[in-house]
C-alpha positions in Angstrom: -1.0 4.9 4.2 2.4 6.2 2.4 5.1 8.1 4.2 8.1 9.9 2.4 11.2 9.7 4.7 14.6 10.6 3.5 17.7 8.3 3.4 21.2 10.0 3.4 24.4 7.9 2.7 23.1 5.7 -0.1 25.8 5.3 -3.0 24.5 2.5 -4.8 21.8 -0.2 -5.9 23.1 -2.9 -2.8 22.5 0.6 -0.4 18.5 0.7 -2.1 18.0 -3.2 -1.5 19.6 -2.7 2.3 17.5 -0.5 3.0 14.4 -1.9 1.2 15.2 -5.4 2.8 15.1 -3.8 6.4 12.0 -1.3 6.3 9.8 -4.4 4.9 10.7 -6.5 7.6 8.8 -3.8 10.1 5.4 -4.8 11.0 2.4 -3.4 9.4 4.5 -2.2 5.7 3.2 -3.5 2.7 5.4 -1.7 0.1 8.9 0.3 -0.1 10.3 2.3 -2.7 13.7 3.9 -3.0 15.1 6.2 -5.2 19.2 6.0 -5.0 19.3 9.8 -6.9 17.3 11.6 -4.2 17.9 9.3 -1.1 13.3 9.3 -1.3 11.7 6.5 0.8 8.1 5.9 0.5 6.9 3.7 2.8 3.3 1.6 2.2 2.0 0.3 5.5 -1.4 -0.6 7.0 -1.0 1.7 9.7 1.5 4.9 11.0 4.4 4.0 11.6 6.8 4.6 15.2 9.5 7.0 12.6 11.7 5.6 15.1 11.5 1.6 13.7 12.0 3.3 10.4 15.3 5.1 11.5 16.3 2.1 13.3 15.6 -0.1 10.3 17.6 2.3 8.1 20.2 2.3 10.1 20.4 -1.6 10.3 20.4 -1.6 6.9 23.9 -0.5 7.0 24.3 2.9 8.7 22.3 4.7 6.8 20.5 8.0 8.3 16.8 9.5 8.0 17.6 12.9 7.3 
């Protein structure tokens, strides 16, 4: 299953591996991609996923926001 969120508040390529660090760590994800131009995260898990572990991820990641 993918999922498109988006991230608002990435500036740079350290923001993208926060972030990417973070979502991975939540159960049941198998893949992340982000794209620093459009603040895009698709998100490859086994399963949905709570979009509230995502924001909470992204936000660990650095204070980032799901917009």
């Amino acid at each position: 299953m993918i999922t498109e969120y988006t991230v608002s508040g990435m500036t740079c390529e350290h923001c993208v591996r926060a972030v990417t660090d973070e979502v991975t760590e939540l159960p049941g994800v198998t893949g992340v991609d982000v794209e620093l131009e459009t603040g895009r995260l698709l998100v490859t898990s086994d399963a949905e996923l709570d979009v509230d572990a995502v924001r909470e991820a992204v936000d660990e990641a650095g204070g980032y926001r799901l917009a």
